[in-house]
N, C-alpha and C positions, 0 to 999 in steps of 0.2 A: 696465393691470394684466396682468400674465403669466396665462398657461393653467399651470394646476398641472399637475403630471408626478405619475404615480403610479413608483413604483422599486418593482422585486421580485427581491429576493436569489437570484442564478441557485444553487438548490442540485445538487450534483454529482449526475451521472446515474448510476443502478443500472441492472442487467442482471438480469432472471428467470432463474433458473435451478432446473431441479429437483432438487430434494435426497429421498432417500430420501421420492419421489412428493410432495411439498408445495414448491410455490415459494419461493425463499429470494432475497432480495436480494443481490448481488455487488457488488462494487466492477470498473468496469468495465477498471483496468488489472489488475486478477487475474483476470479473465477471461480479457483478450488477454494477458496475460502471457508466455507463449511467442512471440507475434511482437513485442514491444518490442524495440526496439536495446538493444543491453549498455551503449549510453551513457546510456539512458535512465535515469530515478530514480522510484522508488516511494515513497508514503509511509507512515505506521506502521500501517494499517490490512492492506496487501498483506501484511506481512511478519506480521503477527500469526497471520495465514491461512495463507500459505506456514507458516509452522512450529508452527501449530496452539498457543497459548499466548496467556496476557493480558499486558495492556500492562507489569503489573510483572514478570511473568516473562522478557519480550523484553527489558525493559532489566537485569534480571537476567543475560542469556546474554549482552549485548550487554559487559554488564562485565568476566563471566568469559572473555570470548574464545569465547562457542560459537557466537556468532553475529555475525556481522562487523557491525564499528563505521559506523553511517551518516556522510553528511557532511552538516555544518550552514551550510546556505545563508543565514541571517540570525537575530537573535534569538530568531525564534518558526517560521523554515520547516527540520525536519529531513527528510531523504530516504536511502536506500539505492541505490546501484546495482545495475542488474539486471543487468549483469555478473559484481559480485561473489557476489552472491546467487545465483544460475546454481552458479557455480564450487563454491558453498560449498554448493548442497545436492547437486551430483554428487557431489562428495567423500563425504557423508554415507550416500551409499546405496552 
């Protein structure tokens, strides 16, 4: 008879950060989000953050053109580059 295994779903790691004095959990590539490589790819949580809006308002702007179209790596993985995201919010300021 085998030794049963226990499995535990590795969930993605958070970052503490303080926000207006109370801890707030981060997503840890928007933390580091300024040292990523511009070939690197975020998912739709960073981007929600970067431009402070919900998930229908982002794909709202994502339609209109205000906010650059992610690329879709398979059925259910989409992402954005941080290249173009970079570009697209110096432009903005």
């Amino acid at each position: 008879m085998a030794k049963s295994q226990n499995f535990t779903l590795a969930q993605p790691a958070q970052v503490d950060a303080a926000v207006d004095g109370q801890l707030a959990r981060v997503d840890p590539a928007l933390a580091k989000f300024d040292s990523l490589p511009d070939a690197a790819h975020v998912r739709l949580p960073v981007v929600l953050a970067l431009y402070a809006c919900s998930r229908a308002t982002a794909w709202r702007h994502v339609k209109a053109g205000l906010i650059p179209a992610p690329v879709k790596f398979s059925e259910r993985i989409t992402a954005w580059n941080v290249g173009v995201l970079r570009k697209h919010l110096m432009k903005m300021n």
